[in-house]
C-alpha positions, -999 to +999 in steps of 0.1 A: +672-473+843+642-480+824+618-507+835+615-543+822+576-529+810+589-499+800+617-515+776+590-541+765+568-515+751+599-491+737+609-528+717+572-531+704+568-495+696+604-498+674+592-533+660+558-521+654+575-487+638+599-507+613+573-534+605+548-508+592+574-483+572+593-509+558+572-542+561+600-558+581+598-592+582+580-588+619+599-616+643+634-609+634+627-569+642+617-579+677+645-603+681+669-573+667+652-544+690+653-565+721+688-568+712+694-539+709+678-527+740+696-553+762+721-533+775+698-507+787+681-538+817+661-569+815+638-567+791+599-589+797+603-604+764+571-622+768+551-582+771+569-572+741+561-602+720+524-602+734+520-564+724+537-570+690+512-605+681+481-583+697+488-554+679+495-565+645+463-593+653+440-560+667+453-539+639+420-529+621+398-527+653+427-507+669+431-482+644+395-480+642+393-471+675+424-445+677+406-425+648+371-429+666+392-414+700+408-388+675+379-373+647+398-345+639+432-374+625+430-398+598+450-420+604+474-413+572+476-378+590+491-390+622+529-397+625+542-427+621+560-427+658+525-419+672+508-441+652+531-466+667+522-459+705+491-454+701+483-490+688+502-504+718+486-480+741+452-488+730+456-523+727+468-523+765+442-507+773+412-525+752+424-562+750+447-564+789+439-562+822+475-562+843+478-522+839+448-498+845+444-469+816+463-445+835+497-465+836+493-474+804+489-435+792+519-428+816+536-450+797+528-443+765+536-406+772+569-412+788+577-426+751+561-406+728+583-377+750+620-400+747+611-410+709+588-382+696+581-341+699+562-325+728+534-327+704+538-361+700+531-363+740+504-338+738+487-360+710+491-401+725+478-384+759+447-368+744+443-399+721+449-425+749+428-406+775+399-403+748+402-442+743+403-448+785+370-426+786+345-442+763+360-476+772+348-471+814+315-459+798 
């Protein structure tokens, strides 16, 4: 069974994911994916709603920062799925302090390897590592 973290950040990342394609309107997706996600464990609805309100608050500096940590990707390049973890991953990592860099990439990976492709794990880690790096410089 998935953690309470775990299935906070899996609600963001599908929130985050159905926000951007679609331009969801953004509190009703988290209200649905928590939902959804429910039967799966508790849920720390208070994480997934602070990563959601960072993220989409952080967006511009975030995605700076993910295509800084990734010069070979524009962003535009970059799945959408990724794109998704990443911004959570990175915002973990930039703006909080409960998880160090290397739980959060644990994290991010164990998602991007349930949700994504093995290059989508591949990718967030060398992203997300990158990020951790120039941030302890």
């Amino acid at each position: 069974m998935p953690s309470k973290r775990r299935l906070a950040r899996i609600a963001a990342m599908q929130t985050l994911f159905s926000y951007t394609a679609r331009e969801s309107d953004i509190d009703a997706a988290l209200t649905h994916n928590l939902q959804e996600l429910s039967h799966l464990g508790e849920i720390d609805k208070d994480l997934a709603t602070e990563l959601v309100t960072g993220v989409t608050v952080e967006m511009d500096s975030l995605k700076s920062a993910i295509e800084k940590a990734a010069p070979e990707w524009s962003w535009d390049r970059m799945d959408a799925l990724s794109r998704c973890i990443l911004l959570i991953g990175a915002y973990e990592i930039l703006h909080r302090k409960d998880a160090p860099p290397a739980v959060v990439m644990n994290e991010a990976i164990e998602i991007a390897k349930e949700y994504g492709t093995e290059e989508s794990k591949k990718f967030v880690n060398g992203v997300l590592n990158a990020l951790a790096h120039k941030k302890s410089e």
